[in-house]
N, C-alpha and C positions, 0 to 999 in steps of 0.2 A: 690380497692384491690391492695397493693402491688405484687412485683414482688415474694415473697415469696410464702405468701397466693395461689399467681395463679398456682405456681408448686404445692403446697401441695393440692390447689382441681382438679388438674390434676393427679398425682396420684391416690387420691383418688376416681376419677371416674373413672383410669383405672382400678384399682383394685375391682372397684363393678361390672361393665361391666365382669371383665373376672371368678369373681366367678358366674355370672348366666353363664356365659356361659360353664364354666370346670363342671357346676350341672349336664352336658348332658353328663357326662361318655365321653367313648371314640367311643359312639353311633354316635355321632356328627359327627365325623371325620372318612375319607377313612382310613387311617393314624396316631394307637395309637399316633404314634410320635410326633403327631401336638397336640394332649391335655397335653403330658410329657414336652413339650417344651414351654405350656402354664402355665402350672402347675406351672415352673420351674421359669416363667415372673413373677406370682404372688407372688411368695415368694421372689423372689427381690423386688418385690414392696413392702409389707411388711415390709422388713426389714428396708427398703428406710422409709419407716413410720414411723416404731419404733426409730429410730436415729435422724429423723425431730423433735420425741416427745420424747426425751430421758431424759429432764429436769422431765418431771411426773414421770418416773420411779426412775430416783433419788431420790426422794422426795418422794418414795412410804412411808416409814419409819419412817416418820417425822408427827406430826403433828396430829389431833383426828382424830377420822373416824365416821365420821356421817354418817348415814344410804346412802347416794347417791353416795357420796365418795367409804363405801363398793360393792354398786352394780357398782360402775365402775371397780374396783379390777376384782371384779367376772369375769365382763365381759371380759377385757379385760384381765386378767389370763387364762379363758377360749379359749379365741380367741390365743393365747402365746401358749397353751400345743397343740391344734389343728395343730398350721403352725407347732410345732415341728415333730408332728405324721404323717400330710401331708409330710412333709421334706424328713424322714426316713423311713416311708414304698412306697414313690414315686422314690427314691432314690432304692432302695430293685428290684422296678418292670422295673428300667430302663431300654432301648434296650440296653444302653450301658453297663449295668453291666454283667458279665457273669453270668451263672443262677448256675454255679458250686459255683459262692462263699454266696450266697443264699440259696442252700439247701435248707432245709423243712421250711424256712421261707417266702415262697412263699405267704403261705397261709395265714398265718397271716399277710403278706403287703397287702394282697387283703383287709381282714375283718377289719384292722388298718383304711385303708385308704377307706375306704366307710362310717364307721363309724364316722369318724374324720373330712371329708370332709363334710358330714350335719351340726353336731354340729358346724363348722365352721362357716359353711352358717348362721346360727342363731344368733350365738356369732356378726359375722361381721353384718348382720341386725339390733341387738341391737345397737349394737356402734355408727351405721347411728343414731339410732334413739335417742340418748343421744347426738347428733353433730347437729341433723337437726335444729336447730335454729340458730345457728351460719355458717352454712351451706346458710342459708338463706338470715343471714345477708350480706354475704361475695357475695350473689349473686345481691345482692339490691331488693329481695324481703320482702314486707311489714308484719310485724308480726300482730297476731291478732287483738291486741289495737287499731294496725293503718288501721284496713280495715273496710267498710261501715259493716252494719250486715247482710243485706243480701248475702254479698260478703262473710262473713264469715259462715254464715250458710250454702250457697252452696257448699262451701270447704269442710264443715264438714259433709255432705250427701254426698258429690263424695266419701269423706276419708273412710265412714262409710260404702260405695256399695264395693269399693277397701279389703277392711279389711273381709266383709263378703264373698267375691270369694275370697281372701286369706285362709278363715277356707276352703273352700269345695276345694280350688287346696291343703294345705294342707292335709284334706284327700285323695283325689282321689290319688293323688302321693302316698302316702302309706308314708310319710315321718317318718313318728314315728316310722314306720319297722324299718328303717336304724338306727336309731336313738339308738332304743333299742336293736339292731342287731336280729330284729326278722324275717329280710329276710336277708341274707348273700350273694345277687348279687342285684346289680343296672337293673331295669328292667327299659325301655324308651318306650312307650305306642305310636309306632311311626307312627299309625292310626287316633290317636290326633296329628299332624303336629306337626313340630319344632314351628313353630309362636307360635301354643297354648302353648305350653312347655315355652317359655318364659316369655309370658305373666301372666303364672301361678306360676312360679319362681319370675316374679317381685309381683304380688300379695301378695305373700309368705315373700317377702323385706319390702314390704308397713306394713301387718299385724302386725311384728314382730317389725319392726321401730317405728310406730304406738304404741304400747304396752309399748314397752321401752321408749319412749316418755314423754306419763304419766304417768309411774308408776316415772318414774324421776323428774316429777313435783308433785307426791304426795310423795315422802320420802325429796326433797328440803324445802317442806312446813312445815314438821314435828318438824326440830328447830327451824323455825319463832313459831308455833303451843306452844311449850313449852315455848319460852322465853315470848308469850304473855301470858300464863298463869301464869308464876311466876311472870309476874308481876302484875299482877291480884291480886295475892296472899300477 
């Protein structure tokens, strides 16, 4: 792994570490301050990203759009309007902003930025999950082809326990409330520990990662799938 490569997966584990951790509201902290000042880390990290990858977005324009191509758009358009709305309604709630020049947009930075900050969370899980190969590679771990089967069948039953306490932490958190704004305040169940809270956030990462994963390897397959039929034909 070049000198590049090792900043950009530095980065990008700070920026996955700090969205589990800004998922804990500002429940987390004695000190809104210290999640606003987090907040504020991630979306320079972000940007720091989008500029390391700035050559894709050039070239958004250019060129066919085969089915995997479009779910990267998705996702990663998704993830773009999110850091926007985190941006602007975080910005809205700041300590340092005066609340006279905010007005009655209080409330709509609160319901912006709860809302925005899930779908975030999700969007950035996909992304992971359309990167974890290469993510892999850049770590020097072995991809399927190259692992014994039983090595690989026990991955795929941890992957598949991981993915199944990912559906039940995504219910029990209520996540689709926010999601669909069917709760309008971030509630922290802080009976169930901070550890638990993590561990069900990461569950949450794996589930979604997981998901985006394959469905990335079943719309990749789609024009090998055609081109071997037409030639069939």
């Amino acid at each position: 792994m070049d000198a590049k490569q090792k900043i950009r997966m530095a980065i990008d584990t700070a920026m996955t570490v700090l969205s589990v951790v800004l998922m804990g509201g500002t429940v987390l902290f004695p000190d809104d301050r210290v999640h606003q000042v987090l907040g504020m880390a991630l979306l320079a990290l972000w940007i720091v990203h989008t500029v390391l990858h700035r050559t894709w977005y050039a070239a958004l324009f250019k060129g066919k759009y085969p089915p995997y191509r479009i779910m990267q758009i998705v996702v990663n358009g998704g993830i773009s309007v999110c850091a926007l709305l985190l941006m602007a309604s975080g910005l809205m709630m700041a300590w340092f902003v005066p609340s006279e020049l905010v007005g009655g947009g209080l409330g709509f930075a609160r319901t912006a930025h709860l809302v925005s900050s899930h779908w975030y969370y999700l969007f950035m899980c996909a992304h992971l999950g359309m990167h974890i190969g290469m993510i892999f590679s850049r770590m020097g771990m072995k991809g399927g082809a190259e692992q014994g089967a039983k090595a690989l069948l026990a991955k795929r039953i941890v992957l598949a326990l991981v993915c199944g306490y990912g559906v039940y932490a995504f219910i029990v958190r209520g996540i689709a409330k926010y999601l669909f704004l069917r709760q309008q305040f971030f509630f922290l169940d802080l009976e169930r520990g901070y550890l638990l809270f993590a561990v069900d956030y990461i569950a949450i990462l794996v589930l979604f990662a997981a998901a985006s994963y394959y469905l990335g390897k079943i719309l990749l397959a789609i024009p090998k799938l055609k081109r071997s039929k037409h030639h069939e034909l």
